[in-house]
N, C-alpha and C positions, 0 to 999 in steps of 0.2 A: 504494500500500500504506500503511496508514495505522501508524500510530508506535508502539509502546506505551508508556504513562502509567500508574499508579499513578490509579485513582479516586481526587476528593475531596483531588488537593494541589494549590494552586495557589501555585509559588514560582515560582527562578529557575533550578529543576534542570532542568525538564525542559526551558526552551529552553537550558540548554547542551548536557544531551545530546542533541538535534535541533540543534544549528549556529547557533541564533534568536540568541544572546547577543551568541555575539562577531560576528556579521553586525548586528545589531540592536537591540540591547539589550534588557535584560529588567526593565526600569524600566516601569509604569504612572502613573508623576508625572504631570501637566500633562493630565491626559485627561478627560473629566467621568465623573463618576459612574457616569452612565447605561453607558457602555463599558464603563467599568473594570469594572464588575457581570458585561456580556457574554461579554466577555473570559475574565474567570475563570471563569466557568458555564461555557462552552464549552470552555477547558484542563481544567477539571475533570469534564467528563463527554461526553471523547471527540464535541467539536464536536456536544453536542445541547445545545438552548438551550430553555427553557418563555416560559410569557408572553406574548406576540405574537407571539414566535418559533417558537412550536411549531406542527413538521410542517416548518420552512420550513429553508432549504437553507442554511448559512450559512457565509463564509470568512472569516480576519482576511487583510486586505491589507496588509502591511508596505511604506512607503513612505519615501523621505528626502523633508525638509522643504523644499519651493523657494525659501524666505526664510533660513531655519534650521539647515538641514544636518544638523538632529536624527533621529533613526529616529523615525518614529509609526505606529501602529498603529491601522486603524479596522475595526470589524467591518458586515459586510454582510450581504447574500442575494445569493445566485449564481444564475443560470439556465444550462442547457446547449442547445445548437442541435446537430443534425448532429454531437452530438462535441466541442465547440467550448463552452467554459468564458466566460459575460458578468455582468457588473456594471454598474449602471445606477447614475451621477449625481444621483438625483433631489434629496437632501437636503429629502425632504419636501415639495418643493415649492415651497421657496425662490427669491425672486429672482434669486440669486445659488451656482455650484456651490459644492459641498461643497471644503473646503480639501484634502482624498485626490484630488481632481481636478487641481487648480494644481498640486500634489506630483507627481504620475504622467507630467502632461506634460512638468514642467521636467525628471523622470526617470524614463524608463519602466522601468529595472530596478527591479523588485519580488520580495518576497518574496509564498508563497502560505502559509495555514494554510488547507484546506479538509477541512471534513467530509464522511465519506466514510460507505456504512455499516459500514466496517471502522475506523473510527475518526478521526483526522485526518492529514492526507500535506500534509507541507510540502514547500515546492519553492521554486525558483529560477522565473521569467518575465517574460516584456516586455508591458505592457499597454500596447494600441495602441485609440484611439476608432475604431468604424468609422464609414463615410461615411456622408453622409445617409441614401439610400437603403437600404443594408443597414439603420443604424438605424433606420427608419421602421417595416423588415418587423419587425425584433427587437422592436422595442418591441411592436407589435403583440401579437404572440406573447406575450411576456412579460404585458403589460398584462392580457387574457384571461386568463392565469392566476391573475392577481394583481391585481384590481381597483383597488388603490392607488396603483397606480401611474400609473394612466388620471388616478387623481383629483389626485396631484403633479402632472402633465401638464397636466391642467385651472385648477391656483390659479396657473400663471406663465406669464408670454411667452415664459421663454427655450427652446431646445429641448434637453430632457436628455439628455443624452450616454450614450450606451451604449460598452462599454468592453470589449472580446474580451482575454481573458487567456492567452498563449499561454506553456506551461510550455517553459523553454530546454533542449537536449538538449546531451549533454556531446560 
C-alpha cells in the first residue's frame, strides 16, 4: 500500500512520518547530483520519475555503508519475477560493482522505497544475490526487457549480480 505524501515537497517530513528518518536518515549530503535530482523527483511525485526514467519501475534502496556505517540511499529500477521483487548491479557497466552492492553484502538488512501504482510503500527487507544460475535466467528476462542492460553486460568481464529483494514479515 503505498504512503500518502503531499505532491511537490521534498523535505525531511515525510521520511519521518514513514519511519525513513530515525531508521535512516533524511540527509541527501554526500550523494551526487545526479541522485539527489532522482530522489527528490520520485519523493515528490509518488515514485514517478521523467527522463530516462520514464515508464521504468523505480525503488530507492536504503543501505548502511560497509566502510562507513552511514545510511545511503541509491535509486534504481526494479524488475519483478513470479512475484519476487530484483535489482541488478550493473553500475553501467563498470569494471567494478556499484558501492549499494559492497553495502548490501556487508548488510543485507535494507530499507525499500518502491513505487507502486498507488504511490510508494516503504518496507523493511533482506537482499540476498541469487546464484549463478537463477541469475543467468533473470538476467535474461530482465535484459529482453530492457536492452541496456545486455549492453552493461557486454562493456565488462565481470558478471553483474542480480539481487532478489525479499520484504521481512513481522
Amino acid at each position: 500500500m503505498g504512503l500518502p505524501r503531499p505532491r511537490g515537497t521534498v523535505d525531511g517530513e515525510y521520511l519521518r512520518r514513514v519511519g525513513l528518518a530515525a531508521l535512516w536518515g533524511d540527509s541527501l549530503a554526500g550523494m551526487s547530483d545526479w541522485d539527489r535530482a532522482i530522489i527528490e523527483e520520485f519523493r515528490g511525485n509518488d515514485g514517478v520519475v521523467g527522463g530516462p526514467f520514464t515508464g521504468a519501475r523505480l525503488l530507492l534502496l536504503h543501505t548502511v555503508g560497509a566502510k562507513s556505517g552511514e545510511a545511503r540511499t541509491s535509486p534504481m529500477m526494479y524488475f519483478t519475477e513470479a512475484g519476487e521483487t530484483f535489482v541488478i548491479a550493473s553500475k553501467a557497466g563498470a569494471p567494478e560493482n556499484p558501492a549499494w552492492y559492497h553495502n548490501l553484502v556487508a548488510n543485507p538488512d535494507v530499507r525499500i522505497e518502491q513505487a507502486t501504482g498507488d504511490g510508494i510503500d516503504a518496507y523493511d527487507a533482506v537482499a540476498t544475490e541469487v546464484d549463478r544460475s537463477r541469475r543467468d535466467e533473470l538476467f535474461a528476462i530482465f535484459a529482453a526487457a530492457n536492452p541496456g542492460f545486455a549492453g552493461y553486460q557486454a562493456k565488462t568481464e565481470r558478471i553483474i549480480p542480480v539481487i532478489g529483494i525479499a520484504r521481512k514479515t513481522e
